[in-house]
C-alpha positions as CSV (number, residue, x, y, z in Angstrom):
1,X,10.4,-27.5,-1.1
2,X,14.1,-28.2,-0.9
3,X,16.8,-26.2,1.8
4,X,18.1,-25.1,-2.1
5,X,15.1,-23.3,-2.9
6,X,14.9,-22.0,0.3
7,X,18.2,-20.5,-0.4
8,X,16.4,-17.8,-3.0
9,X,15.1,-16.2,0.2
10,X,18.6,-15.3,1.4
11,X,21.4,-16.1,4.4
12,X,19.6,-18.4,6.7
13,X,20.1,-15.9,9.2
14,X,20.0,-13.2,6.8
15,X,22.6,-10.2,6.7
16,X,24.0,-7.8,9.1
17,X,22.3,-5.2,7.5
18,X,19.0,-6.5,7.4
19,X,17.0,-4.4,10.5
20,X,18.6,-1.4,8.8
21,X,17.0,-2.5,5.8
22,X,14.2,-2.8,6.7
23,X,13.7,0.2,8.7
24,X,14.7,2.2,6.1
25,X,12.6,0.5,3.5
26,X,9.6,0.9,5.5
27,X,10.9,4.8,6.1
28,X,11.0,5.2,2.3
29,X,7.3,3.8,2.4
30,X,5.7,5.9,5.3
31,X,6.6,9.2,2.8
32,X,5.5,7.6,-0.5
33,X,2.6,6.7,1.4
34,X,2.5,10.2,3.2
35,X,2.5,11.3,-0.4
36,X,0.2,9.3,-2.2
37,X,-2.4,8.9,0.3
38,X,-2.5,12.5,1.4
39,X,-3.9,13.1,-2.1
40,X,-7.0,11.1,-1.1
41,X,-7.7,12.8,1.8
42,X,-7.2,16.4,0.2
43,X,-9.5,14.7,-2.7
44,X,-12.4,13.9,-0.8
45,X,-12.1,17.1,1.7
46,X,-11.0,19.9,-0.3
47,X,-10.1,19.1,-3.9
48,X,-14.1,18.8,-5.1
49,X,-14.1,22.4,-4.7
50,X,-10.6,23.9,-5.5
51,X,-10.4,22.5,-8.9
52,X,-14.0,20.6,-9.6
53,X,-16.2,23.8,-8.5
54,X,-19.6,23.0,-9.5
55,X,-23.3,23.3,-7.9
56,X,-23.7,20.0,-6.8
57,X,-21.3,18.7,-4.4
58,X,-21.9,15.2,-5.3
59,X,-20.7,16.1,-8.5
60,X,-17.5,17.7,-7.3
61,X,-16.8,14.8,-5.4
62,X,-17.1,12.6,-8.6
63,X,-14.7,14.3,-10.2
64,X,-11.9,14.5,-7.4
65,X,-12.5,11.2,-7.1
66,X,-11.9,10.6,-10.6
67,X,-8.5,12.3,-10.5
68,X,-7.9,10.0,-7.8
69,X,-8.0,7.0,-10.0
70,X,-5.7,8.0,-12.2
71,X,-3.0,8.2,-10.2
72,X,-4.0,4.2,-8.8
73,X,-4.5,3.5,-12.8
74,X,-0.5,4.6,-13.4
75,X,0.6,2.4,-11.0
76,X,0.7,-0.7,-13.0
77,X,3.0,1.0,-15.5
78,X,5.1,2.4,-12.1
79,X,5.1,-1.2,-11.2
80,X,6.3,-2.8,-14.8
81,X,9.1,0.2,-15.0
82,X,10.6,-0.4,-11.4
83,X,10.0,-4.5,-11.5
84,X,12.2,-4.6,-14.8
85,X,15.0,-2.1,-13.2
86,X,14.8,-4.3,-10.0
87,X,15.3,-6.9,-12.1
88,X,17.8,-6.0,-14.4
89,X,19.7,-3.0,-12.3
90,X,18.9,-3.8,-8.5
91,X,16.2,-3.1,-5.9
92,X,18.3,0.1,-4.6
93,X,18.1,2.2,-7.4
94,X,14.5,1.6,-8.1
95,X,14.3,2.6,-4.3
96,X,15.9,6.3,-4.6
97,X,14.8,7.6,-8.0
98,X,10.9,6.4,-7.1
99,X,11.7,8.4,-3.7
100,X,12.9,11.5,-5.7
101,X,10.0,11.5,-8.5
102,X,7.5,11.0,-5.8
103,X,8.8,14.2,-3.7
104,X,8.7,16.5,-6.8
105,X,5.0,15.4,-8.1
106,X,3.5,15.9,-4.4
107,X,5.7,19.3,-3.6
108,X,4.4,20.4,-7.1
109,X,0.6,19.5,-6.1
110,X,1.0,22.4,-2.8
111,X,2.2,25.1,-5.5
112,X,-0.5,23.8,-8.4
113,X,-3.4,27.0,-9.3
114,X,-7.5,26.4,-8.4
115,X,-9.7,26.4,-10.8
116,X,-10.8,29.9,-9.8
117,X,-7.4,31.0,-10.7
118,X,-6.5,29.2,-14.2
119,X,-9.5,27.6,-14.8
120,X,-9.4,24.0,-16.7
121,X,-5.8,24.4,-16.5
122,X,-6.2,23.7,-13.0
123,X,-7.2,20.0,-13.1
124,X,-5.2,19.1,-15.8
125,X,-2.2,20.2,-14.1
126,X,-3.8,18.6,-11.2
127,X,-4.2,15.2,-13.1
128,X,-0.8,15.6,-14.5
129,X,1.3,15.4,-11.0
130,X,-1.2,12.8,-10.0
131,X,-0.6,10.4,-13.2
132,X,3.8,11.1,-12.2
133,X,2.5,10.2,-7.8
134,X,1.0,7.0,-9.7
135,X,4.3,6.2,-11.4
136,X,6.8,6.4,-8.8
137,X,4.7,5.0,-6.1
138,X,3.9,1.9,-8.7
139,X,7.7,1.2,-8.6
140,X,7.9,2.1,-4.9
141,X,6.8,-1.3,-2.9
142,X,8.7,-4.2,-5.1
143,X,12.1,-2.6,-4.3
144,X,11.1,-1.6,-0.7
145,X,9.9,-4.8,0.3
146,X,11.9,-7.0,-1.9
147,X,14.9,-5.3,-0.2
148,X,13.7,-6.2,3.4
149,X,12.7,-9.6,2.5
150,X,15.9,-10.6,0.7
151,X,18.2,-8.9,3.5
152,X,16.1,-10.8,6.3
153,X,16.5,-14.0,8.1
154,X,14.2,-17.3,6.6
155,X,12.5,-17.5,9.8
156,X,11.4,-13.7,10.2
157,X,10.7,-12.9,6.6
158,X,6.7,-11.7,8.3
159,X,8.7,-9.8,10.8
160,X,10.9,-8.0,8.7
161,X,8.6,-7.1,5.9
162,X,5.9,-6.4,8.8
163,X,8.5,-3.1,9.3
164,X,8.5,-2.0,5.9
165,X,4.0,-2.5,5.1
166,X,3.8,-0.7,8.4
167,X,5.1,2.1,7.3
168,X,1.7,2.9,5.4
169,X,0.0,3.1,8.4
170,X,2.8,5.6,9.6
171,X,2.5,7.5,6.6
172,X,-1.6,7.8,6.7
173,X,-1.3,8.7,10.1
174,X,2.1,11.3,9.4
175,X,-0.4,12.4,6.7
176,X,-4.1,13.1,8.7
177,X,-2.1,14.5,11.6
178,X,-0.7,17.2,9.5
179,X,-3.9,17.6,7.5
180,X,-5.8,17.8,11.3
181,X,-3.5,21.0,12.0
182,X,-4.0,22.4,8.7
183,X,-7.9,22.4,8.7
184,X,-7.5,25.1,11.5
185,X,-6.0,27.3,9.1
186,X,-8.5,27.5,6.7
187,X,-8.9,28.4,2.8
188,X,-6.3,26.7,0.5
189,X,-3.5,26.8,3.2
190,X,-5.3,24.0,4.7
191,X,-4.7,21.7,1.7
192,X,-1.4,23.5,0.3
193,X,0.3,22.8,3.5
194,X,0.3,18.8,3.5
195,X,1.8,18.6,-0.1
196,X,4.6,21.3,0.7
197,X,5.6,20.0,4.0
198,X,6.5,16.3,2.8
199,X,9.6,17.7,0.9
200,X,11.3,17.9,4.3
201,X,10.4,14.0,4.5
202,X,11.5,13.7,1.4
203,X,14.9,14.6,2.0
204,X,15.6,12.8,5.1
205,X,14.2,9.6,3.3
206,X,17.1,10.0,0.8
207,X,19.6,9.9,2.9
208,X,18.7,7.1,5.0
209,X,18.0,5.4,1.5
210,X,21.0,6.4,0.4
211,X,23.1,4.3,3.2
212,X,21.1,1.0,2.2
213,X,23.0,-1.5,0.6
214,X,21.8,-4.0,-2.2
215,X,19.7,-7.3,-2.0
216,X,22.1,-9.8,-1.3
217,X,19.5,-12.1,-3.8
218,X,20.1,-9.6,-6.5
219,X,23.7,-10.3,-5.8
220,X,23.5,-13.4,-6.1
221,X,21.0,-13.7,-9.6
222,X,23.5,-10.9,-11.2
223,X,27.2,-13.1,-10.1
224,X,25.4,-16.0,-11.4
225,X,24.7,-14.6,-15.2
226,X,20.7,-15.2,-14.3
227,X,19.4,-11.9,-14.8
228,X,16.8,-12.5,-17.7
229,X,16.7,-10.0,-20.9
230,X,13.0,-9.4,-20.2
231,X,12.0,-9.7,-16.5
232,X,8.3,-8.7,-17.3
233,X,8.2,-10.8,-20.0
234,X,9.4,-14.3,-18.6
235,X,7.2,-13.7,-15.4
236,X,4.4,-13.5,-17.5
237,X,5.1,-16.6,-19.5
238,X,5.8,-18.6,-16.4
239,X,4.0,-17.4,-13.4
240,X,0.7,-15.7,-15.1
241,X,-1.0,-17.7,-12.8
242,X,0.7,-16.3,-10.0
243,X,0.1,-13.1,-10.5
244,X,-3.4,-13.4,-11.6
245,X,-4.1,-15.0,-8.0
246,X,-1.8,-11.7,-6.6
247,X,-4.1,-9.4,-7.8
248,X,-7.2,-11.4,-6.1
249,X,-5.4,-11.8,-3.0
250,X,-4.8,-7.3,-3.0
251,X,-8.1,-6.4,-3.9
252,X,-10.1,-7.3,-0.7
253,X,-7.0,-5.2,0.9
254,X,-6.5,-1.9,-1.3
255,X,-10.2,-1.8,-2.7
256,X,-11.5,-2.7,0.7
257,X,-9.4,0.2,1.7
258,X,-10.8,2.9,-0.7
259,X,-14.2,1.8,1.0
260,X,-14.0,1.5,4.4
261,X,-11.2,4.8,4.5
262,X,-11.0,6.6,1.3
263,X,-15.1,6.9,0.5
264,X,-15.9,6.7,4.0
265,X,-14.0,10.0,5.0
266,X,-16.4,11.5,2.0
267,X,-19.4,9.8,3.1
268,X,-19.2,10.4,6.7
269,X,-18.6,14.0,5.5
270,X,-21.3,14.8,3.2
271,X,-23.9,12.2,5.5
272,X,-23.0,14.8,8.3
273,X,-22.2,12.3,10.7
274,X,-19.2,14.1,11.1
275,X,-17.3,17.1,10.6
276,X,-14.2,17.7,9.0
277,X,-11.9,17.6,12.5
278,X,-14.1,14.6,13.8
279,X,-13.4,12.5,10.7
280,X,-9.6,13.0,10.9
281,X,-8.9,12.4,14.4
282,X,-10.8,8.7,13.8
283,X,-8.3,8.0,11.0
284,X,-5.6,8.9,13.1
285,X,-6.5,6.8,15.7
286,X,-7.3,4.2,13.4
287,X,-3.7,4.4,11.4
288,X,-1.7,4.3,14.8
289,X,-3.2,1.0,15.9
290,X,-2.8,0.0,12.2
291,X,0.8,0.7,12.5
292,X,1.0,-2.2,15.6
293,X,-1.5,-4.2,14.0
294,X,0.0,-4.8,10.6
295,X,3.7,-5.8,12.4
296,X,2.1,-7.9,14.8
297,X,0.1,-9.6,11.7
298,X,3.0,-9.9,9.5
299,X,4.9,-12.0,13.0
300,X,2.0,-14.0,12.9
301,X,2.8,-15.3,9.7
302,X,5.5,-16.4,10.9
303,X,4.3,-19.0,13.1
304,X,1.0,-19.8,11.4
305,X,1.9,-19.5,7.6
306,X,0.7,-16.4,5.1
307,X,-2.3,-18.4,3.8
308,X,-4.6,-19.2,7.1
309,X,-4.4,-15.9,7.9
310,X,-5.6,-14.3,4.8
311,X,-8.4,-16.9,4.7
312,X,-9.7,-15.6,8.0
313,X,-9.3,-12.0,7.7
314,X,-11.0,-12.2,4.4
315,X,-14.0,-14.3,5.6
316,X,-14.4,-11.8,8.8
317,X,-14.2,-8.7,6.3
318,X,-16.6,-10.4,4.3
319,X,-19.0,-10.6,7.1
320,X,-18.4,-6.7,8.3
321,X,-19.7,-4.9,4.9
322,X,-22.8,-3.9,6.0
323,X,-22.4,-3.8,9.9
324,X,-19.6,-1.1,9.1
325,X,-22.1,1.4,7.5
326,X,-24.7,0.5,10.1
327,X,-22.0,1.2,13.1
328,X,-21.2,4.7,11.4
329,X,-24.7,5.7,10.2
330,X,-25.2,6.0,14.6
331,X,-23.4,9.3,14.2
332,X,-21.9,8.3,17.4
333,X,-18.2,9.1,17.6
334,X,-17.2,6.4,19.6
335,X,-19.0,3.6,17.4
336,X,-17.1,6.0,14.3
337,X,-13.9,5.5,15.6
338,X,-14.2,1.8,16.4
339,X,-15.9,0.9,13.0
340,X,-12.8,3.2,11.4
341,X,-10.4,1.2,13.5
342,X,-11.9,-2.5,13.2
343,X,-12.0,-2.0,9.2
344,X,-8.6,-0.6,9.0
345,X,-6.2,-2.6,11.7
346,X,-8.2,-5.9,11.1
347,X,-9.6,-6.0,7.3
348,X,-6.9,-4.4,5.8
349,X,-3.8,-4.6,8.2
350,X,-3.6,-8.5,8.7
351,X,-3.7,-8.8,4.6
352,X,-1.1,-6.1,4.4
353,X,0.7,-7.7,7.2
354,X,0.5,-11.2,5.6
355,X,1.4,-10.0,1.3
356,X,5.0,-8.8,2.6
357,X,6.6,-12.2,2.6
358,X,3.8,-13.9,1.0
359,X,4.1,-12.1,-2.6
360,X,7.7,-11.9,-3.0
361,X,8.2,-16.5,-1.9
362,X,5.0,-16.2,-5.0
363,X,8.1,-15.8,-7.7
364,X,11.3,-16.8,-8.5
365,X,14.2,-14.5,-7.3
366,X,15.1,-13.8,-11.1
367,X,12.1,-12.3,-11.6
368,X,10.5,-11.5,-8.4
369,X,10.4,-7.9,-8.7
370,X,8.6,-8.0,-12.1
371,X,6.4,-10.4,-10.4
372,X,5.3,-9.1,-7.3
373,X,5.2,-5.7,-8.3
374,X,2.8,-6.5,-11.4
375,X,0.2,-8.0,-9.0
376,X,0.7,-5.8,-6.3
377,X,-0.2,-2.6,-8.7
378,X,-2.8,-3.8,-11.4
379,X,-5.1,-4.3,-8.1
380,X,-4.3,-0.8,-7.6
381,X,-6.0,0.3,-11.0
382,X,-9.3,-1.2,-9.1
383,X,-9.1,0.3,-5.6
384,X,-8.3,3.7,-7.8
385,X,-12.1,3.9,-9.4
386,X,-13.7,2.5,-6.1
387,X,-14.5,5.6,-4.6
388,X,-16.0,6.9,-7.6
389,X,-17.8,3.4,-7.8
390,X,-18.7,3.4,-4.6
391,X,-20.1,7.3,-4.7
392,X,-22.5,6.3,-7.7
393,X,-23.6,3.0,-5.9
394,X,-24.6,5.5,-3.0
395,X,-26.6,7.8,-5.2
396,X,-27.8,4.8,-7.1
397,X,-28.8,2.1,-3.7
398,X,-27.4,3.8,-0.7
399,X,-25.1,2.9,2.0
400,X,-26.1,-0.8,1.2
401,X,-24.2,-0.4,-2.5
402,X,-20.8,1.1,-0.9
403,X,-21.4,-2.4,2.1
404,X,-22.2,-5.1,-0.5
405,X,-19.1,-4.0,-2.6
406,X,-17.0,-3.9,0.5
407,X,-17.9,-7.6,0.9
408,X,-17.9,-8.2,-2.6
409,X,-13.7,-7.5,-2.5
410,X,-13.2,-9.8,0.5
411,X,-14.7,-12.4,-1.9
412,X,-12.6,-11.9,-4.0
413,X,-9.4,-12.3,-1.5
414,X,-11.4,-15.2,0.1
415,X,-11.5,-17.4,-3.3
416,X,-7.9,-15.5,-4.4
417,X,-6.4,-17.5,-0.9
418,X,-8.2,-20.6,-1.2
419,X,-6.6,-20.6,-4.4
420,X,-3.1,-20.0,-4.2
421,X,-0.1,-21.9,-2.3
422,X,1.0,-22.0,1.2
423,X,4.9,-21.0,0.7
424,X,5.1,-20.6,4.9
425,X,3.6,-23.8,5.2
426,X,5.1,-26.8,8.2
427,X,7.3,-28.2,6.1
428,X,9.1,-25.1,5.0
429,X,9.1,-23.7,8.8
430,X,10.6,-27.7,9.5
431,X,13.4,-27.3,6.8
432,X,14.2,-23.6,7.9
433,X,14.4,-24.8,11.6
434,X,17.0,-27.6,10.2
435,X,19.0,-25.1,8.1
436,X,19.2,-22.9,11.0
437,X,20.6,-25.6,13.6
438,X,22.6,-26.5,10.6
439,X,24.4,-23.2,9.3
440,X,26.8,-21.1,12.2
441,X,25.0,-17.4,12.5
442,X,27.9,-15.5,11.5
443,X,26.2,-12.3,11.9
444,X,24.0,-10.6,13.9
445,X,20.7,-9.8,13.0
């Protein structure tokens, strides 16, 4: 790789702007996130029976988890519509109306009628606001993360992006915490509460969005006359294979994570190994080491490359399918909270930590928002169904079905990063030491 195709990353130092960036990026994420994954929570706790009521709480759980799907099956669409705006209009407007959508579908959810109260009206309203969550949260992480990478220094891109993916753990954790106090309340308020509160988040995420300014890259491909007529298009013609490998290399992270945290909150629940307030202090313990754990991943990256690390990870996640079920099925809180914490801040953190800079160096700049975002969300349509996958491999093999598909998506991320290209490799940390010596920092970053 030549200095000149290093140059698509950005200033060699990268801009003034770009810890600002990046902080607000990742502040955008952690209430998209807050958002989105709230949902899940409120779907395997409470939903079954608010808008799914039927004898058999397996049943009810089916169906929640259903609804939960849907929102991860939008995503890809989210993902085309904000990659070809990032591409053709800039990552910061794909930034605030996603922000905006998002706060309206998830405020909407706290107000939505039970099914005691409307009847079938209930989940289709219920679907409804999910399917417009899947949307804006599809176009969400291309502009967020394309934004931090673009403003950020060729040396840090791990440590920059690192800001922005942590933000989901900030936003599961913002999420359980408020979800922890609401259980005490009891009856609907306890779910209602979550949804309605995040429009406060929402609005102080617009204006810090607000202030950010655009990709310098997008800059750049725009002055040029670059910007292609069809963005989803030409990435499709030209880097298929790229994306293909993309949505290998998510899937042992966001399926792994509707395993190990979306059904296991369910299955820990219904297994009675814990109760309701036991289960969401262990994810919030779990998502505030994730929050450290996914930035110090993403600087390791910067020293070791993207690739090794998501080899390892995958091959150790691999390996902790079934000990993870066996370590819960104890009952012991302690061995709960350390499974919870292991499967979260290793399995899924150090991918999450390593996809930040390694997806977006996957594309050209001309169509990297298309790009990234396209194998970034179709993954999603797969980690969407898993609990409800998972839930009828339980009834159908127990805990071993949920474990062996667990290990099955690390497989898949395993062959995924054997299969695609170092882009952090020595020779491009040798040419971005060069350019650095070489090039005056006329900023501060």
């Amino acid at each position: 790789m030549s200095n000149e195709a290093l140059t698509m990353r950005g200033p060699v130092h990268g801009t003034k702007d770009a810890r600002r960036v990046a902080i607000g990026s990742g502040v955008g994420a952690v209430i998209e996130t807050y958002d989105f994954i709230g949902f899940g929570t409120a779907a395997a706790l409470y939903f079954g029976t608010a808008f799914f009521p039927t004898g058999d709480p397996v049943t009810g759980t089916l169906a929640a988890f259903a609804t939960l799907g849907v929102g991860f099956a939008a995503r890809p669409i989210g993902g085309i519509i904000g990659g070809h705006l990032g591409d053709k209009l800039g990552r910061k407007p794909v930034l605030v109306a996603s922000l905006i959508l998002m706060g309206i579908a998830t405020f909407m959810i706290g107000l939505l009628p039970t099914y005691s109260q409307v009847g079938l009206l209930a989940p289709a309203l219920l679907v409804f606001v999910r399917i417009v969550q899947g949307l804006a949260f599809g176009a969400e992480w291309g502009g967020a993360i394309l934004m931090s990478y673009e403003h950020a220094p060729w040396k840090s891109k791990g440590k920059y992006t690192g800001i922005v993916q942590a933000g989901f753990p900030v936003g599961l954790l913002l999420a359980n915490l408020v979800f922890l106090f609401s259980v005490q309340l009891g009856g609907e308020l306890a779910w209602r509460i979550p949804f309605l509160a995040s429009i406060v988040l929402v609005a102080v995420g617009l204006i810090i969005r607000s202030k950010v300014p655009e990709s310098p890259v997008f800059d750049e491909v725009k002055d040029s006359g670059a910007i292609v007529k069809s963005p989803i298009v030409e990435v499709i013609k030209t880097d298929w294979r790229n994306i293909v490998k993309g949505i290998g290399l998510r899937i042992a992270e966001t399926a792994g994570y509707a395993v190990s945290i979306t059904y296991m909150i369910s299955y820990l629940h219904t297994q009675q190994l814990a109760d309701k307030t036991q289960t969401l202090v262990a994810l919030c313990i779990a998502s505030a080491i994730g929050i450290f754990a996914t930035m110090a991943w993403a600087r390791l990256t910067d020293r070791v490359g993207r690739r090794p690390l998501y080899i390892w990870s995958c091959a150790f996640a691999l390996l902790f399918g079934i000990p993870m079920f066996l370590l819960v099925n104890t009952g012991l809180f302690i061995l709960i909270i350390a499974t919870l914490a292991i499967s979260y801040a290793v399995c899924q953190n150090s991918l999450a930590g390593a996809q930040g800079a390694w997806f977006p160096e996957l594309f050209q700049a001309k169509t990297r928002a298309s790009g990234a975002s396209l194998a970034y969300q179709i993954s999603a349509m797969v980690s969407g169904f898993t609990p409800f996958i998972t839930t009828l491999l339980f009834v159908s093999f127990g805990w071993m079905g949920p474990a062996l598909l667990f290990s099955t998506y690390a497989a898949i991320g395993l062959c995924a990063a054997i299969a695609t290209r170092e882009t952090w490799g020595k020779r491009e940390r040798r040419l971005a030491d060069e350019a650095s010596k070489s090039t005056p920092e006329s900023v501060n970053v």
